[in-house]
C-alpha positions as CSV (number, residue, x, y, z in Angstrom):
1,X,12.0,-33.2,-41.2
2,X,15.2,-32.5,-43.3
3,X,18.3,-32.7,-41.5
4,X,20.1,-29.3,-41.5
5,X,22.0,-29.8,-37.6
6,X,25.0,-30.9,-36.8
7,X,24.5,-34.0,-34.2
8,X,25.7,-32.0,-31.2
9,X,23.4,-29.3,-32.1
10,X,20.4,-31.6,-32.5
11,X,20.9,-33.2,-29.0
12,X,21.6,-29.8,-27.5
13,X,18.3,-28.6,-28.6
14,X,16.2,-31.3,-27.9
15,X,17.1,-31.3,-24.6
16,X,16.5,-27.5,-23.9
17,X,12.6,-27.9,-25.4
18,X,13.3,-26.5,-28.7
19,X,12.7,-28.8,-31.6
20,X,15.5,-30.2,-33.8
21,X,15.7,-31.2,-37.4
22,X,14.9,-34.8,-36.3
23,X,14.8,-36.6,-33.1
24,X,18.4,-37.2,-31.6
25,X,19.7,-41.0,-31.1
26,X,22.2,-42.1,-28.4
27,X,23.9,-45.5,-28.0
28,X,26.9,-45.9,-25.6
29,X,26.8,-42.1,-24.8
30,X,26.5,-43.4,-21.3
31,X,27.0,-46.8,-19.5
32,X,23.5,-47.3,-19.4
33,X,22.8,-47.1,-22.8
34,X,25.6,-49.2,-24.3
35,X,25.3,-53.0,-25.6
36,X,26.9,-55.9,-23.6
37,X,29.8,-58.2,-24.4
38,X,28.0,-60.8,-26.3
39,X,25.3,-58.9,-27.9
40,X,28.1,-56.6,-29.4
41,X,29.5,-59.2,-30.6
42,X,26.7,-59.5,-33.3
43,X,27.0,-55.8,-34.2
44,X,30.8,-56.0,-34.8
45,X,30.2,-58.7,-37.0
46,X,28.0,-56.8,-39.2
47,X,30.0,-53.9,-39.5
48,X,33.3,-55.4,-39.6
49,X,34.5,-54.4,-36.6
50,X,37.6,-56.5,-35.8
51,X,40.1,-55.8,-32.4
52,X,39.6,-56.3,-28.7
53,X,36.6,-54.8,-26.7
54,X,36.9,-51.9,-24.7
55,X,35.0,-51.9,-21.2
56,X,33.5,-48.7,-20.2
57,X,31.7,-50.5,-17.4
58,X,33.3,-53.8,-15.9
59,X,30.4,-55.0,-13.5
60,X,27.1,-54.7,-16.4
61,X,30.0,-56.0,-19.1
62,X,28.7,-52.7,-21.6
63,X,31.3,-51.6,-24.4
64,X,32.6,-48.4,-25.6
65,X,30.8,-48.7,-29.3
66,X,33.1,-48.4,-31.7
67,X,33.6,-45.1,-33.8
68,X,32.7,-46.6,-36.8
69,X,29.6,-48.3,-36.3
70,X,28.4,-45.3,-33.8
71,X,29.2,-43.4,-37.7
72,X,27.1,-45.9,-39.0
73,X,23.9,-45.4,-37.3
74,X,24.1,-41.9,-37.1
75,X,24.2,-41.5,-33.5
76,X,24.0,-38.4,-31.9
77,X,26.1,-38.7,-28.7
78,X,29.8,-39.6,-27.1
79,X,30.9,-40.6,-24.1
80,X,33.5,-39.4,-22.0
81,X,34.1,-41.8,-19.5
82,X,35.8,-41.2,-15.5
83,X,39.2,-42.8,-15.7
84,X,40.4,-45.6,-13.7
85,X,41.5,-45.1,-10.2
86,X,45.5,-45.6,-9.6
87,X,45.6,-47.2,-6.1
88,X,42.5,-49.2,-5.0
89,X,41.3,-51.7,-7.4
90,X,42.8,-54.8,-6.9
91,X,42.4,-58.1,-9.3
92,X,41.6,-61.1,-6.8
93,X,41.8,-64.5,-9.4
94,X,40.3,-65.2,-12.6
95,X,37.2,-62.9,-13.2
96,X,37.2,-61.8,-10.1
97,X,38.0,-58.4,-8.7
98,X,37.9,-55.9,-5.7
99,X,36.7,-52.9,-6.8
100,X,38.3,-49.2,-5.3
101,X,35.3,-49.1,-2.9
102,X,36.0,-52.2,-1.1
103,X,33.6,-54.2,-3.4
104,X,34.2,-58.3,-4.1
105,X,32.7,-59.1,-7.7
106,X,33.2,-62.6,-9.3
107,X,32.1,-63.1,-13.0
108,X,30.2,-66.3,-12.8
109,X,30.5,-68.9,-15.5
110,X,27.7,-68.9,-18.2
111,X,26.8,-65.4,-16.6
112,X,26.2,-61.8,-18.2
113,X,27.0,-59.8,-15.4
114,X,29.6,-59.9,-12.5
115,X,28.1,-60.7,-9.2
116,X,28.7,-59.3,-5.7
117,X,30.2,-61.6,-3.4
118,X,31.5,-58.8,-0.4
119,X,29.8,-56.5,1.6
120,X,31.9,-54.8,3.7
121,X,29.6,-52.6,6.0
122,X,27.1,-55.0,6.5
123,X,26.1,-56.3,10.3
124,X,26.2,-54.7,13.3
125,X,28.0,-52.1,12.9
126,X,28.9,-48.6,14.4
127,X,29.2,-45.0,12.9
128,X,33.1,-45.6,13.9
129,X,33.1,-48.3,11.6
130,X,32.2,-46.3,9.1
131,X,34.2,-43.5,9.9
132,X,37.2,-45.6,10.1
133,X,36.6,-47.7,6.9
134,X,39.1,-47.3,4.0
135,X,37.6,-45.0,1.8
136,X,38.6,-44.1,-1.6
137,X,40.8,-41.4,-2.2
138,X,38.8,-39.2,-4.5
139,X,42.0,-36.8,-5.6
140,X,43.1,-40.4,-7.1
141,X,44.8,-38.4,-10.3
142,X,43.5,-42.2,-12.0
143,X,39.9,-40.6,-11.8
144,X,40.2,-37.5,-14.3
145,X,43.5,-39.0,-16.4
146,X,42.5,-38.7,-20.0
147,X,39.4,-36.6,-19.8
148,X,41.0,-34.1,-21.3
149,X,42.1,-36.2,-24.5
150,X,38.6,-37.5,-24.8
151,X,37.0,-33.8,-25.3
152,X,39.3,-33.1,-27.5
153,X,39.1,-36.0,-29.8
154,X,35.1,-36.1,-29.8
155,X,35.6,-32.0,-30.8
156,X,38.3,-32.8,-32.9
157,X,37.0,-35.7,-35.0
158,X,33.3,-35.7,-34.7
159,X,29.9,-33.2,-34.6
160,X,28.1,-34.8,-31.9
161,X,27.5,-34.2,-28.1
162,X,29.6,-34.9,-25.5
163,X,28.5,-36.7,-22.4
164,X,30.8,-36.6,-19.3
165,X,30.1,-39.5,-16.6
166,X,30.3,-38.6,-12.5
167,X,30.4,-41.1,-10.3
168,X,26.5,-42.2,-8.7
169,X,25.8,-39.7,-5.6
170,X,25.3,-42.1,-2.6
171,X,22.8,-44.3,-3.1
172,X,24.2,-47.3,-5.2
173,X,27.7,-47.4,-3.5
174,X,26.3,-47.4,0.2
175,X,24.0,-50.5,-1.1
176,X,26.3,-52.3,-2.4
177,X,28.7,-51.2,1.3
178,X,25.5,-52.7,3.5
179,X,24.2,-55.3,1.7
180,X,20.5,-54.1,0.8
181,X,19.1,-55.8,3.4
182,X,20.6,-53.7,5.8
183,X,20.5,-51.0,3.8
184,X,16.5,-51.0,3.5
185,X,16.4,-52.2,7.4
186,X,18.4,-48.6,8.1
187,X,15.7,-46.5,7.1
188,X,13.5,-47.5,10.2
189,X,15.6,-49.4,12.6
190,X,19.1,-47.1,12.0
191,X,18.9,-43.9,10.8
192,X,22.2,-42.5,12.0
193,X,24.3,-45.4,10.6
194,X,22.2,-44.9,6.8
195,X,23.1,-41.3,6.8
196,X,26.2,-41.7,7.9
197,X,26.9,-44.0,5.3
198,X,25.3,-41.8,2.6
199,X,27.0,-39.1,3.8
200,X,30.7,-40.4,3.5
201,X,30.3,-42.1,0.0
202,X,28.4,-39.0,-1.0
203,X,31.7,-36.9,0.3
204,X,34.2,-39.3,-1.9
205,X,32.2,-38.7,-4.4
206,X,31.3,-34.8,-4.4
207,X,35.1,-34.3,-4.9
208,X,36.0,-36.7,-7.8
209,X,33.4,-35.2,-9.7
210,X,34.6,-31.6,-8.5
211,X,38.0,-33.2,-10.1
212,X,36.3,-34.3,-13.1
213,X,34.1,-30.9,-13.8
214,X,37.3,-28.6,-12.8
215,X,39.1,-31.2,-15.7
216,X,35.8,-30.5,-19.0
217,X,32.8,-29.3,-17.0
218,X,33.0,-26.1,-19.2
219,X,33.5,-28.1,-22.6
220,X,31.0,-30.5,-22.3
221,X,27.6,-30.9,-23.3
222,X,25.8,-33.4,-20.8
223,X,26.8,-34.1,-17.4
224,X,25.3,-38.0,-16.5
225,X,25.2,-39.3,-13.2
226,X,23.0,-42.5,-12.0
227,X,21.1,-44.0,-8.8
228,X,18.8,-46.3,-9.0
229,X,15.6,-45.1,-7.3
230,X,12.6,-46.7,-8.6
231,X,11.5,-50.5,-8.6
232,X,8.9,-51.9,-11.2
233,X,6.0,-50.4,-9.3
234,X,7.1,-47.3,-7.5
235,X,9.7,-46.2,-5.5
236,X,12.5,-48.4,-3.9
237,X,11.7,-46.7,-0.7
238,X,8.9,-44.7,0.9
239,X,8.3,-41.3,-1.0
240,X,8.9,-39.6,3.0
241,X,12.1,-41.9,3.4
242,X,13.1,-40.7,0.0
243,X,12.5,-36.7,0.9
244,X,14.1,-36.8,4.2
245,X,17.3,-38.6,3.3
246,X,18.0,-38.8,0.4
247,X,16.6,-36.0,-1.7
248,X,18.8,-33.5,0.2
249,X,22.0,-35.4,-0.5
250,X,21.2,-35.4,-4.3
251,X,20.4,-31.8,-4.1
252,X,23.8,-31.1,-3.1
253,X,25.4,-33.4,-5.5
254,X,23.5,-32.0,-8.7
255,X,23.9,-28.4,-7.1
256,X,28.0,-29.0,-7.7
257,X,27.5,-30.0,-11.1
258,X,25.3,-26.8,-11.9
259,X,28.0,-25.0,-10.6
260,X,30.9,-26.0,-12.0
261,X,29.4,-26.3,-15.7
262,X,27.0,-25.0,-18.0
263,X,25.9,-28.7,-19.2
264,X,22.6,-30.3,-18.8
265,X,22.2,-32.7,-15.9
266,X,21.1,-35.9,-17.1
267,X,19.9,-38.1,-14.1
268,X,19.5,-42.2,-14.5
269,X,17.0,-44.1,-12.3
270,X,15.8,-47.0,-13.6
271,X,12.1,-48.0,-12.2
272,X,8.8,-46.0,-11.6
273,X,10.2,-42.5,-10.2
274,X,6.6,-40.5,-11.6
275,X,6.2,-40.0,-8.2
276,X,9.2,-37.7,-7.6
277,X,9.7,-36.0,-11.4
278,X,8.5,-32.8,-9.5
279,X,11.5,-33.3,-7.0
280,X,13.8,-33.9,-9.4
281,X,13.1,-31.2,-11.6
282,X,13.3,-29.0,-8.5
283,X,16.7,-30.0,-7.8
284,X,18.0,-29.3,-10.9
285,X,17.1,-32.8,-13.2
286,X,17.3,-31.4,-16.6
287,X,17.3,-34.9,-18.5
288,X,15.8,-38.3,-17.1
289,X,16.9,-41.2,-18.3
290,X,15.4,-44.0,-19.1
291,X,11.9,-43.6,-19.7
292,X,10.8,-47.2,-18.5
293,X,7.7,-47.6,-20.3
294,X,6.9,-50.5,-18.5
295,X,7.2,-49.6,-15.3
296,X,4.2,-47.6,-13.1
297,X,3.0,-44.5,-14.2
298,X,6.0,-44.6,-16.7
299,X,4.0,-44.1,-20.0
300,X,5.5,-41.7,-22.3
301,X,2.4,-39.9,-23.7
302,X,1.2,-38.5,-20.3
303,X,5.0,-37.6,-19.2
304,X,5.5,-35.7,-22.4
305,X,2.1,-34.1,-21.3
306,X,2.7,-33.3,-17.5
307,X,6.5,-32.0,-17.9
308,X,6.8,-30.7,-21.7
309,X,9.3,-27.7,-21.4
310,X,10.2,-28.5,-17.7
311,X,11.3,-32.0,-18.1
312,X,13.2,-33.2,-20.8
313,X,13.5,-37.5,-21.4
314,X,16.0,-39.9,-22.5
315,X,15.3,-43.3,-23.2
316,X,12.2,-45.2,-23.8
317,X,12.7,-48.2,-26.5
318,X,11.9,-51.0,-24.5
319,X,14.3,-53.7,-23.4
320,X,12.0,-55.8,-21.2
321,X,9.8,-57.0,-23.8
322,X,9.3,-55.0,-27.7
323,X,13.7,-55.1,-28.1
324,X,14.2,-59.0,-27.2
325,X,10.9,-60.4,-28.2
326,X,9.1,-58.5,-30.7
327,X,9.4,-58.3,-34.5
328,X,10.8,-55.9,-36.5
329,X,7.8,-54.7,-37.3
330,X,7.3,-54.3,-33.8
331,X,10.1,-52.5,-33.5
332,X,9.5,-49.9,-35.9
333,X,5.9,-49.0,-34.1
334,X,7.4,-48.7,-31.3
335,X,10.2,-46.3,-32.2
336,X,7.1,-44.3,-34.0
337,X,5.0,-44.3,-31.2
338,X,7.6,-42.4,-29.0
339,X,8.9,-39.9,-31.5
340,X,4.7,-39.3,-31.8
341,X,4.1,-39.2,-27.9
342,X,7.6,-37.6,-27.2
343,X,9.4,-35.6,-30.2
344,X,6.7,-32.6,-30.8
345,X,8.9,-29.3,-29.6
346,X,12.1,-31.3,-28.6
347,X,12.7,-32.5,-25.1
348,X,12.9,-36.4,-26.3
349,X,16.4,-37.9,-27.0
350,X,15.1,-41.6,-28.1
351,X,17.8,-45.0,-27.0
352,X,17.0,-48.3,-25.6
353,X,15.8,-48.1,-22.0
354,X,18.8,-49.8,-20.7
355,X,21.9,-51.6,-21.9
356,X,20.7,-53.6,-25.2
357,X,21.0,-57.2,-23.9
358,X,22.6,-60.1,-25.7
359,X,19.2,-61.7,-26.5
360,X,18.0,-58.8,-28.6
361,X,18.2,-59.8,-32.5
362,X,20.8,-57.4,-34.2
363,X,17.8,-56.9,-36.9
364,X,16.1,-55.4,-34.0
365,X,18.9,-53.2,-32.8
366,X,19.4,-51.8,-36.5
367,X,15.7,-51.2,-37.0
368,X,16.1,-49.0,-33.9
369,X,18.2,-46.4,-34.4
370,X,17.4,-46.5,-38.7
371,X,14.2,-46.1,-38.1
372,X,14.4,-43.5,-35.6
373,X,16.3,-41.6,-38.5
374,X,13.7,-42.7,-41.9
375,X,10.6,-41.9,-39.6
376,X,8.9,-38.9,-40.7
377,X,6.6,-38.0,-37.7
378,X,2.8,-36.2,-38.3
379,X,3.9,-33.1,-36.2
380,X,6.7,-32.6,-38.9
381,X,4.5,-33.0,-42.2
């Protein structure tokens, strides 16, 4: 395929089924498809990159990439990231913080990641408790400061696609609030105190990104918001658990976003979720991301089959075993597998299934994404 699109064009069509000039690439468009600290490190160093890292997500440690290698590798997309909250987050020691929600993190030494170390609705507790908790404030002006600026600039400066970041709905936040063992626990032994807690983060949270579309919902592209619903195997929860409480609440969430902007809603939930594509797409899903082709029922060929035209996907490079462990050669069949299985009549935007890790080789990494662009697929000859 000979490439006649501009990169926003190319993602824009791919995810409305029509088929670009080539299949579009995304790395850091979102904060679940960036690179972390260390593993950045590497790709810096091959491009020259020189100057202090910039954080677009604190707790997974993932980067903004850098214009110049995201030039580089051709890539597709651009993020536009929420902005910091004003009042709220509060650093507690070295590597440690309290996030706006309450939230105790410490960064471990030797670690990736920061861990959670507070759970401040966990116990026996009563709806009061959660009525009375200290809650964000969601018209925090910290929240859309700067959105603005990053629109322009991507408009400004660059062809590609811009991808506009809302906060997750309800289910992440009110885990992390429990504790997930009381979270799972509320399902069957409290009901009332699980939707009471899904229905007060899901409040905060319906009006920052009311804030946020009001701000650039008409000027961008993609809309991305995330919660985890899947575990390697199926569903984190029972698929009736998952209808009665928390479908609805997502409904409403991704119903505000429809609303308030023209852009595709691109949903992230890690895990096996074949079980509910139908669900998603009826509550307005336009984009999944990832594809985790190793998880149940997650393989890309009979997706592509089942929900061409209705379901577009996002992901699908594979971080749990072909990105870390395989060869370059590897690599390379893997990318042409899924541009085979995936590309044919759009609907396929191909990145890492998750944040690229630090143990992935960067010769792995660059075969990625120029291979995704050299690869000539059959439906295209």
């Amino acid at each position: 395929m000979a490439k006649g699109m501009t990169h926003r064009e190319r993602l824009v069509t791919a995810i409305s089924h029509e088929q670009p000039d080539i299949v579009p690439i995304d790395l850091g468009g979102t904060v679940d498809s960036s690179i972390v600290v260390e593993g950045y490190e590497k790709l810096k160093s091959r491009f020259g990159i020189e100057g202090e890292n910039k954080i677009c997500h604190r707790m997974m440690r993932v980067v903004k990439v850098d214009e110049g290698i995201l030039r580089s590798l051709d890539i597709d997309t651009r993020a536009v990231f929420i902005g910091a909250p004003m009042k709220g987050e509060e650093e507690r020691g070295p590597d440690r913080y309290r996030d706006v929600w309450g939230v105790e993190r410490v960064h471990p030494e030797h670690s990736y990641y920061y861990d959670q170390i507070s759970f401040p609705l966990s116990g026996d507790i009563t709806i009061s408790d959660i009525s009375n908790y200290a809650w964000p404030d969601p018209d925090d002006p910290g929240f859309v400061q700067g959105l603005k600026g990053q629109v322009k600039w991507i408009r400004d400066h660059t062809d590609c696609a811009a991808i506009l970041a809302v906060p997750a709905p309800c289910v992440h936040t009110s885990q992390y609030l429990r504790g997930f063992e009381d979270w799972f626990c509320d399902f069957v032994i409290n009901p009332g105190i699980l939707e009471a807690l899904l229905d007060a983060v899901l409040e905060v949270n319906l009006q920052i990104a009311k804030n946020e579309l009001r701000e650039v919902g008409q000027e961008v592209d993609v809309v991305i918001c995330a919660d985890d619903l899947g575990a390697q195997e199926g569903l984190q929860v029972s698929y009736d658990h998952f209808v009665k409480y928390i479908k609805p609440r997502l409904e409403k969430y991704l119903k505000q976003i429809h609303d308030l902007s023209p852009a595709k809603v691109l949903f992230h939930t890690c895990g096996s979720v074949a079980s509910i594509i139908e669900d998603l797409i009826e509550i307005g899903v336009d984009v999944l991301n990832p594809v985790q082709v190793t998880a149940a029922g997650m393989n890309p060929a009979e997706l592509k089959r089942k929900y061409r035209g209705r379901m577009a996907f996002w992901g699908g490079m594979d971080t749990q075993n072909i990105l870390p462990r395989g060869s370059v050669k590897d690599v390379k069949k893997a990318v042409e597998e899924l541009v085979e299985q995936m590309g044919e009549g759009g609907g396929f935007v191909l990145s890492a299934v998750h944040n690229i890790q630090p143990d992935v080789p960067l010769d792995n990494i660059l075969a990625m994404f120029h291979h995704a662009r050299d690869y000539v697929p059959s439906f295209a000859k």
